[in-house]
C-alpha positions in Angstrom: -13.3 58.2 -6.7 -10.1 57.9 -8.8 -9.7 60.2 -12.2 -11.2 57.2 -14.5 -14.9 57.4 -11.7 -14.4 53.5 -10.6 -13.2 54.6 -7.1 -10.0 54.6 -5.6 -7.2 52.0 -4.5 -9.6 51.2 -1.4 -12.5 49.9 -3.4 -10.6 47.6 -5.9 -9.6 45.9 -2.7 -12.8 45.2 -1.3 -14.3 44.2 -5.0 -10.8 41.8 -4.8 -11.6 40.7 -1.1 -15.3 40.1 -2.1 -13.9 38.0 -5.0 -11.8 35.6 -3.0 -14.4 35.2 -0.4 -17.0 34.0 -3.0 -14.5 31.8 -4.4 -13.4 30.2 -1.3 -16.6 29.7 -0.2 -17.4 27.8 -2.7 -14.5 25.2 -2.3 -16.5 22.2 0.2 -12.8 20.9 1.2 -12.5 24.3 2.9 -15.5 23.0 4.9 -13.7 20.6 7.4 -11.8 23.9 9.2 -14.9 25.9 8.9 -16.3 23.3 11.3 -13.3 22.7 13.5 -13.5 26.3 13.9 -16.6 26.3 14.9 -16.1 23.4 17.4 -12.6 24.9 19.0 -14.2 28.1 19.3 -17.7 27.5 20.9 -15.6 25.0 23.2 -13.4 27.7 24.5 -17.2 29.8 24.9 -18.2 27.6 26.8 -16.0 26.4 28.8 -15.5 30.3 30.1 -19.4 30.9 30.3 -20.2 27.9 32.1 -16.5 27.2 34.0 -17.3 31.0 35.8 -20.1 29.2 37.6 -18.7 26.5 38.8 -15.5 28.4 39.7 -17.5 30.9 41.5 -18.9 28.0 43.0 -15.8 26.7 43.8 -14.0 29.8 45.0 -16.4 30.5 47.6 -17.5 34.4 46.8 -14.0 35.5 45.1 -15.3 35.1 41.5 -18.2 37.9 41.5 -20.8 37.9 39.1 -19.3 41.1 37.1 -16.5 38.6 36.6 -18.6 35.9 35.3 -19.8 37.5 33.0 -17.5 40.2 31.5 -15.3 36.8 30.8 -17.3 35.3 27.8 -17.5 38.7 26.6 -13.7 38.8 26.6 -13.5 35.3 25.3 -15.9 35.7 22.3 -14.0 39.1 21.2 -10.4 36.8 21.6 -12.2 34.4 19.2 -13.5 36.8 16.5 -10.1 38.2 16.5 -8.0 34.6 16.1 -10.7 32.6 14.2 -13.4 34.9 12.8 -11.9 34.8 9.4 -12.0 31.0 9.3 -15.9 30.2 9.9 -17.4 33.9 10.7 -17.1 33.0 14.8 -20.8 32.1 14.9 -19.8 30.0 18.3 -24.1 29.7 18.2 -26.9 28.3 16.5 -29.1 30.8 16.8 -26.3 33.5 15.5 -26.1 31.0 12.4 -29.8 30.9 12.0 -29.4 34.6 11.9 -27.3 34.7 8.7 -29.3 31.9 7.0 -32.5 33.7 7.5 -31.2 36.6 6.2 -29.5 35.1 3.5 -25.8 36.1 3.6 -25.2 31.5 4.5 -26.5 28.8 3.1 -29.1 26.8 4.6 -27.0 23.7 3.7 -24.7 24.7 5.6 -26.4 25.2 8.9 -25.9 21.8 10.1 -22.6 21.2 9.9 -21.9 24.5 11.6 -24.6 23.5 14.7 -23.3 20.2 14.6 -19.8 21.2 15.5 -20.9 24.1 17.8 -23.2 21.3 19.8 -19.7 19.1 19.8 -18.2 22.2 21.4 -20.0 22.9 23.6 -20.9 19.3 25.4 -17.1 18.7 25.2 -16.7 22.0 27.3 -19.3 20.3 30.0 -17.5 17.3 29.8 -14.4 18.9 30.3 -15.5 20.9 33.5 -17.7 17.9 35.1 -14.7 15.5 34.5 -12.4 18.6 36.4 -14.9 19.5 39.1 -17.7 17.4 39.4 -21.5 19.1 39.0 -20.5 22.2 41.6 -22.3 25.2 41.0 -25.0 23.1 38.7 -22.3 22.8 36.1 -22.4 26.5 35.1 -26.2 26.0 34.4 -28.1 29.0 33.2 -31.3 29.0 35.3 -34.1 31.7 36.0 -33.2 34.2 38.8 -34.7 33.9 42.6 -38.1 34.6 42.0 -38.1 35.0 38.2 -40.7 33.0 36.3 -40.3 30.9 33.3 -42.2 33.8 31.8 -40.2 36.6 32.4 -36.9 34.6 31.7 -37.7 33.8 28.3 -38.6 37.2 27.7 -35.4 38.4 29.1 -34.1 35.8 26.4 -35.9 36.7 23.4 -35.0 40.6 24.1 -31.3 40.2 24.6 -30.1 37.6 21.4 -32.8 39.7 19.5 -30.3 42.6 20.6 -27.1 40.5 19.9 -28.2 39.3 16.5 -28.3 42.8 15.7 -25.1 44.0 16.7 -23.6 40.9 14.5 -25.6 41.6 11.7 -24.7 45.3 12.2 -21.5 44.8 12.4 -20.7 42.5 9.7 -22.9 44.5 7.3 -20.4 47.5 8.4 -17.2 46.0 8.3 -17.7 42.1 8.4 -17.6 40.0 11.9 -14.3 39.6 12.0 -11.1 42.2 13.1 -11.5 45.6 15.6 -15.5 46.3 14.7 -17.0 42.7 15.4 -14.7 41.4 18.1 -15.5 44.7 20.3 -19.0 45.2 19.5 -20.1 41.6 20.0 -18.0 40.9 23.0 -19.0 44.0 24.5 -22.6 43.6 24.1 -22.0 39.8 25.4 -20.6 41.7 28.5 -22.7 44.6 28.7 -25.8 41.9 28.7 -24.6 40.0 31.4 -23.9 43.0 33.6 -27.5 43.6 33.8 -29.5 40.8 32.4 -27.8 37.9 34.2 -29.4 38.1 37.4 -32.9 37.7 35.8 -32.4 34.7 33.0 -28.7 34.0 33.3 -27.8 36.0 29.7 -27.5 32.7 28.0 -28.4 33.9 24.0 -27.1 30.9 22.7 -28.7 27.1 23.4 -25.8 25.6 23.1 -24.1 27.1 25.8 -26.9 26.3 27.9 -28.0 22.9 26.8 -24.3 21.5 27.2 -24.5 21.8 30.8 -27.8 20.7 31.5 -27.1 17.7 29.7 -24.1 16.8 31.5 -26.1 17.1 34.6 -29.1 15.5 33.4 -31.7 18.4 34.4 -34.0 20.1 31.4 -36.5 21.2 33.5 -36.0 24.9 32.1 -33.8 23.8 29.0 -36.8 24.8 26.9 -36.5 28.4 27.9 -32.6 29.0 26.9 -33.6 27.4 22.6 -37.0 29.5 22.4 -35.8 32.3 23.6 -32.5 32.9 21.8 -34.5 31.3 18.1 -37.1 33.4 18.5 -34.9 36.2 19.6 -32.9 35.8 16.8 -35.4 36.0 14.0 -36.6 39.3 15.6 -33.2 40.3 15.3 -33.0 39.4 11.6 -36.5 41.4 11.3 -34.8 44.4 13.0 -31.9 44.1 10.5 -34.1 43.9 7.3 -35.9 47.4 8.6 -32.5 49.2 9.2 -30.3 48.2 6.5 -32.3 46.5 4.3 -31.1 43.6 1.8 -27.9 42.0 2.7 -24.9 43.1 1.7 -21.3 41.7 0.4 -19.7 42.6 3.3 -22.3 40.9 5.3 -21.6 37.7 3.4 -17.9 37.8 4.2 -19.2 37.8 8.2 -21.1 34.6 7.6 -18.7 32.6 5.3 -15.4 33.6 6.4 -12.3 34.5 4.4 -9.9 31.1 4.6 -7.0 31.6 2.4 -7.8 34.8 0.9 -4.2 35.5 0.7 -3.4 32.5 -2.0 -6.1 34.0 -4.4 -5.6 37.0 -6.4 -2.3 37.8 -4.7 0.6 39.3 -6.3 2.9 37.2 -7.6 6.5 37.9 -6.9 
């Protein structure tokens, strides 16, 4: 707190930063980069998550699992950091469900947000089946040797409830974008995969596993990889409303983004 009790040169920057977010947010021709964003940045997700498989595939035992999955971790952490501030770096439509549901994004937004994530993410399994055919089942996510259905989309539900909660954490922190979010989420992305991914495949986003299977034409466990992250999600949301209660400012920034903050309220020279 400064001498005059309204705190010092740190919080009339946040109360400034807060200000241009809400104002930015509410400009819709803003909206077109928000999607592109969303788009370029669940492609690149993608096209890591699945593209391990089918270079593993490919490479005959030289791309090991650890590798496979600590990539997308890496990837989504390289996103937050060069895009986060444009859309929030959702990159998944159960991660934007999460921030409807908990009411730091607009529900009229959703769509346009999943709709650019799905383009993203079928353009990634386009990209791959047009570069190497359907090896390695396209980078499929698929239930371990001897896991059931079951047990998978347990293993779903418990790890995106787990991932919503370190975004929401995060972002309600220090927003999902910069040093906090990028490391958190892409470690947790990695961290999940090192364990997880021999039991369900550590999708925790339909998108990254519908893409492939619908390149490849096979939904026989599709079903398991949009339950399981939804429902994980909204557990996740649940989880957040019992350890940080309401949702905060800084948690809006996360969801919404901060595009142009540096036109608004600058100082003029």
């Amino acid at each position: 707190m400064d001498s005059t009790g309204q705190g010092g040169p740190d919080a009339a920057q946040r109360q400034v930063a807060q200000r241009r977010s809400a104002r930015d947010f509410s400009d819709p021709s803003l909206e077109w980069r928000r999607v592109f964003a969303e788009t370029w940045g669940t492609f690149l997700l993608v096209l890591v998550a699945a593209g391990g498989g089918v270079v593993g595939a490919l490479s005959g035992g030289r791309v090991t699992l650890g590798m496979m999955v600590v990539a997308p971790g890496i990837m989504v952490m390289a996103i937050i950091y060069f895009m986060g501030s444009v859309s929030g770096a959702h990159l998944n439509p159960a991660v934007t469900l999460a921030f409807a549901v908990r009411r730091n994004f607009p529900w009229k937004r959703v769509p346009g947000y999943i709709a650019g994530q799905a383009v993203g993410g079928i353009g990634a399994a386009l990209f791959l089946r047009i570069m190497f055919g359907t090896v390695g089942a396209l980078g499929a996510t698929l239930p371990g040797s001897g896991v059931t259905s079951g047990k998978a989309l347990a293993m779903e539900v418990v790890l995106t409830a787990g991932l919503v909660n370190t975004i929401l954490g995060t972002a309600s922190g220090a927003r999902n974008i910069g040093t906090n979010g990028a490391i958190a989420v892409g470690g947790y992305i990695a961290l999940a995969g090192l364990w997880a991914a021999p039991v369900s495949g550590a999708s925790m986003n339909p998108v990254r596993s519908l893409a492939p299977d619908l390149l490849r034409g096979d939904f026989h466990t599709s079903w398991i990889y949009v339950v399981g992250p939804l429902v994980g999600a909204l557990i996740g949301v649940a989880f957040e409303w019992v350890l940080k209660g309401k949702p905060t400012a800084a948690g809006r920034i996360a969801a919404e983004g901060t595009l142009d903050v540096g036109e608004a309220d600058g100082p003029k020279t």
